[in-house]
Each structure stands twice: as structure tokens, then as C-alpha cells.
N, C-alpha and C positions, 0 to 999 in steps of 0.2 A: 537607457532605452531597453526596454523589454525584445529580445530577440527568440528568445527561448522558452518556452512549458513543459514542464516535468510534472508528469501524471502519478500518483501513487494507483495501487490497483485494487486491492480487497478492501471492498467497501467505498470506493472511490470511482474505479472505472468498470469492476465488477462488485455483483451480490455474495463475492463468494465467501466474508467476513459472518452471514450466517452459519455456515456449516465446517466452521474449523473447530468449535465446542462439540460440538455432535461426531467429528471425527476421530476428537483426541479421545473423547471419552469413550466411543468405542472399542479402538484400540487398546486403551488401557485397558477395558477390563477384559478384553482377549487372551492379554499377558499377566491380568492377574494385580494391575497396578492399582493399589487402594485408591485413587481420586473422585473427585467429583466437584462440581461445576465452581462450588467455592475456593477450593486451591488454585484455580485459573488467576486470581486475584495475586496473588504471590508471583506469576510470571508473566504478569501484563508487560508486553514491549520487549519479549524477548524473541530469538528466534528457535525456531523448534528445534531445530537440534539442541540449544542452551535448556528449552523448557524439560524435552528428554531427561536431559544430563542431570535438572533440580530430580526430577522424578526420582531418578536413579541412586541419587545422595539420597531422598527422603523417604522414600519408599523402596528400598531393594528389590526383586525381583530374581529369578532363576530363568534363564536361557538366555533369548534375543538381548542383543548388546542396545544401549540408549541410542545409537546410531540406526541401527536397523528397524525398532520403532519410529523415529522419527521419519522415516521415510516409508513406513506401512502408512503413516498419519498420511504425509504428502502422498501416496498413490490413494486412498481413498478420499481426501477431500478432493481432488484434482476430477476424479472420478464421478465425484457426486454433481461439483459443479457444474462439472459438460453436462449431467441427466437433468439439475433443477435449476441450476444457476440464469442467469441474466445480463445482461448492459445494464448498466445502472442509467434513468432516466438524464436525458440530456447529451449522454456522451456521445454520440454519433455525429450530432449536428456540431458540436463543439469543437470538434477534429477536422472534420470536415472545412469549415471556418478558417481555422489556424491552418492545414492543409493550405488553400486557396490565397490565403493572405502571407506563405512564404515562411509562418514560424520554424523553428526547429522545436521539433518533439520530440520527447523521451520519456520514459517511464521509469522510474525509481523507488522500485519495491523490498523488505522486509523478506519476501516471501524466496524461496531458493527457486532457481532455473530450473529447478526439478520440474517445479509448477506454474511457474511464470510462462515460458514459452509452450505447452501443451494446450494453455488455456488461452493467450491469444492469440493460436493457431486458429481452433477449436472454434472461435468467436469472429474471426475474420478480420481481428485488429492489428495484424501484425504490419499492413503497406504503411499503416497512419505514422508506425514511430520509425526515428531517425536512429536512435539508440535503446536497446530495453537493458536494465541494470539492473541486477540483484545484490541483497545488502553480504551474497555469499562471495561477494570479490572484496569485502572491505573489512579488518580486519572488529568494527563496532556497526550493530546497527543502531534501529532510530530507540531512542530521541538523540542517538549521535548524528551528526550532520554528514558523517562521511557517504552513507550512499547517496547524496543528492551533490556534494562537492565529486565525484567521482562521473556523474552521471553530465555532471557540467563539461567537466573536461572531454570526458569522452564526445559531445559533440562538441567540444572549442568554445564552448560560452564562457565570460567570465559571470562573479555570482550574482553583482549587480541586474546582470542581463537576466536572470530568469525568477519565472511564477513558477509555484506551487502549488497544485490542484491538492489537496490533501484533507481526507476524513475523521484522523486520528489525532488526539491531544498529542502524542510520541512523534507524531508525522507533523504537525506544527512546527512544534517546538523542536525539533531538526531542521527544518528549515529556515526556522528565524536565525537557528545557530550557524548555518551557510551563510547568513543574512543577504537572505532571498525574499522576494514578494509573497505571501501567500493567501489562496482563496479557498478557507475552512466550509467543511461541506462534513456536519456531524451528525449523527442519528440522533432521531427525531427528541430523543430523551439525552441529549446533549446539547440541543441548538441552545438553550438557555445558559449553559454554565459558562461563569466570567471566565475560567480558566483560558476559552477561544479568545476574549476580548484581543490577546494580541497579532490574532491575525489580521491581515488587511480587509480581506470581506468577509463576512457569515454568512451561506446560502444554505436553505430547506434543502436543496436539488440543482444539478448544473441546467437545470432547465432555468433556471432564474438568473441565470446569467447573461446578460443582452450588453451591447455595446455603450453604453455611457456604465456601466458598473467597471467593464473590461478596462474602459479609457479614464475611467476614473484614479484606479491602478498605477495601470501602466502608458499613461499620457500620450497614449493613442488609438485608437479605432483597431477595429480584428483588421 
């Protein structure tokens, strides 16, 4: 029995998965760091302080350490967000829902606490969740399964009991590796790739999410 949903966030429960290319590559070339939008490719799924760290083995630099990069990157995507960003369609009424109907919520993000809690301060999402989890308490993140089995625990579910809201193929496939329920929500030039085929639903947008999909699932009604 479904008791529990764990939310991922960029690109999921916010737009904020636009402006982390735009961030990083600002930054770099502040400090002078050769990239460009291509080498994002070599560190898909990682976390930014790891991405730093590639930069810093492959591209050296003079001054700021790859630690203090990466968190010029987090103070200005965190930044941009609050100015441009958005809820991604759907999420409100969906929280809401699961709110009313007694789930336990949580969110299980990639992203560091650096930016996870400014942003859904900032967005007014914070009463919705029971636990918010960053993959900076576990020693792997995704496609490792650990921030979503950490994210379990901390609210008491076991993994059976919970769904996964998640946008990313690395966010998938951590989930399944929890083996947990999950409901693939991928950009629009992903909705087609068999890679999602092993999630439990494929949705355009959680707007498309209504109660015979949910109870399809998780074999019962919001």
C-alpha cells in the first residue's frame, strides 16, 4: 500500500532545471574555466560540487578552489530562479490532494540544501512536505537510490510504501533501484525515449495526473 510520495524538484516540482546550464556557464567563464555547453555531457547526474571537481581535474584554473565555485553556481542559480522560475504545472493541486488524503510527503533532491530550502521557502512550498532531503546527506547520489531510501526513512515508510514523482532518466532509475513506484514526468524531447519505459506511468505534466492513473498505481484513490 502506497502511504508515501517523494517529490524530486528541478524540473519536477520546479522550472528551475532551465537555468543550471546558464548558471554554470556563467560562472565558469568568470573564473576563466574553458567549458561550454558540450562538456555538460560528461557530467550529466552528477552533483555540483562533483561537476566542479571534473572541471578542476580537466580544466585547471588559478584562484577559487572547485568548492567555492560550486556554490557561486548554487548562489546564482538559486538567485535566478526566485527572479524567473515557476511551479511546474500541476503541482499545487497534486499536494494539495495528497495533503487532504493523509499521504506523507517528501522531497528527494540532487540538489544541495544550499538551494533546496531558499527555494521552497521563496515558492511557499515548504507546509506541503513532511521531510525535504538532499542527496548532500548521502554519501552517492542519483542514479543511486540512496537519497530516496534515506528520504523513506526519515519519514518511517518502508520502500514498498512509496511513489516517485520524478523527471530525470538518473531520477528514475534511483528509484526503481529503491524499488519504489514511480510516475516519469520528462521533457517534452524525452517523453518518447524507451529508456522511461520502466517507469510505472509516463506523463506530458502532473496536470495529467487524475485518480484512476494514481489508483492504477497505487490501488487506491488520492
Amino acid at each position: 500500500m502506497i502511504t508515501t510520495v517523494l517529490f524530486d524538484m528541478d524540473g519536477l516540482l520546479l522550472d528551475t532545471e532551465l537555468y543550471w546550464g546558464e548558471s554554470m556557464l556563467k560562472i565558469a567563464a568568470k573564473h576563466g574555466i574553458p567549458i561550454t555547453r558540450e562538456h555538460f555531457k560528461a557530467t550529466t547526474g552528477l552533483r555540483i560540487f562533483e561537476v566542479t571537481e571534473y572541471w578542476q581535474r580537466n580544466f585547471p584554473w588559478q584562484g577559487a578552489s572547485s568548492e567555492q565555485v560550486a556554490n557561486e553556481v548554487l548562489d546564482d542559480i538559486t538567485a535566478e530562479s526566485m527572479a524567473k522560475g515557476n511551479i511546474m504545472p500541476g503541482v499545487i493541486n497534486l499536494l494539495q490532494q495528497l495533503r487532504a488524503a493523509h499521504y506523507k510527503i517528501g522531497l528527494a533532491s540532487s540538489s544541495p540544501m544550499r538551494m533546496i530550502q531558499p527555494l521552497i521557502q521563496h515558492f511557499e512550498l515548504s507546509p506541503y512536505f513532511d521531510a525535504v532531503c538532499s542527496a548532500d546527506a548521502v554519501e552517492y547520489g542519483k542514479p543511486h537510490p540512496a537519497v530516496f531510501l534515506y528520504a523513506a526513512n526519515q519519514l518511517q515508510a518502508q520502500q514498498h510504501e512509496c511513489l516517485v514523482l520524478e523527471d530525470s532518466l538518473n531520477g528514475l532509475i534511483a528509484a526503481k533501484a529503491a524499488r519504489m513506484k514511480v510516475v516519469a514526468v520528462p521533457d517534452a524531447h524525452q517523453l518518447n525515449n524507451p529508456a522511461f519505459s520502466i517507469a510505472d506511468l509516463i506523463l506530458p505534466s502532473l496536470v495529467h495526473l487524475d485518480d484512476a492513473q494514481f489508483k492504477s498505481i497505487t490501488g487506491h484513490s488520492f
